[in-house]
C-alpha positions in Angstrom: 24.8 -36.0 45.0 28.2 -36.4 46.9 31.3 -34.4 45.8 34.2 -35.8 46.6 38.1 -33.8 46.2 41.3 -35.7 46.2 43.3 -34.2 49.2 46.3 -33.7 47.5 44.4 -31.4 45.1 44.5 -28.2 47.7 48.0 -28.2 48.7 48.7 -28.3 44.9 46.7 -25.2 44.6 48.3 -23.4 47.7 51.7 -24.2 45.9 50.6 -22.6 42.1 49.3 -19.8 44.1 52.2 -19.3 46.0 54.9 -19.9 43.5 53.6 -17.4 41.4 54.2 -13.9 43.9 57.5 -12.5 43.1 60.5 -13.6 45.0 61.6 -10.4 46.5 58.0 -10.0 48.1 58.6 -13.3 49.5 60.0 -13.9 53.6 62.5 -16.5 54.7 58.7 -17.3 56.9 57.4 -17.6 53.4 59.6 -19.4 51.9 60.1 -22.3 54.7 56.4 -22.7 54.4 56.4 -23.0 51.2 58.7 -25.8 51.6 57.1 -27.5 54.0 53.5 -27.6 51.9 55.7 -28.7 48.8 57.0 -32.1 51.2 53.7 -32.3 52.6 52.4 -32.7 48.5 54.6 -34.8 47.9 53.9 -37.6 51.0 50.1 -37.2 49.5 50.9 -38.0 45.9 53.5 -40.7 46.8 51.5 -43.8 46.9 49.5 -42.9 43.7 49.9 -43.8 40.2 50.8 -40.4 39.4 53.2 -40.1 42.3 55.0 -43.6 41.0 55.4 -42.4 37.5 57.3 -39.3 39.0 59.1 -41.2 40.8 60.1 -43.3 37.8 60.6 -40.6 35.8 63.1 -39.2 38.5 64.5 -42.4 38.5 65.9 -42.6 35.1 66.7 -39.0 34.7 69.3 -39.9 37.6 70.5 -43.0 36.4 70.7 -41.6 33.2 73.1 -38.6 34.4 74.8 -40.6 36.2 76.1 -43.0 33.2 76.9 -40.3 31.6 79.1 -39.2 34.1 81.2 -42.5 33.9 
């Protein structure tokens, strides 16, 4: 039996876990790595499927407020 675990799967768990400690517990330490695990999340997901339809979703929500600006 091999198990198998999408990498991006854990640094979406350290950020649930992370996000969820109040604010005023949290260090400017804390907070830059926090940062810093959300970017590296987001280069993992990037070239999926799921990543794409973010980005696509991202895309028109832009677009979108951006016509209506005009």
């Amino acid at each position: 039996m091999l198990v198998t675990i999408n990498v991006a799967v854990l640094p979406a768990i350290i950020i649930i876990l992370r996000l969820r400690r109040r604010t005023q517990a949290r260090s400017r330490f804390d907070e830059k790595l926090t940062v810093v695990i959300v970017l590296i999340f987001g280069v993992l997901i990037a070239p999926t499927a799921f990543g794409q339809g973010i980005l696509d979703v991202v895309v028109q929500v832009v677009q979108g407020v951006s016509r209506s600006g005009r």
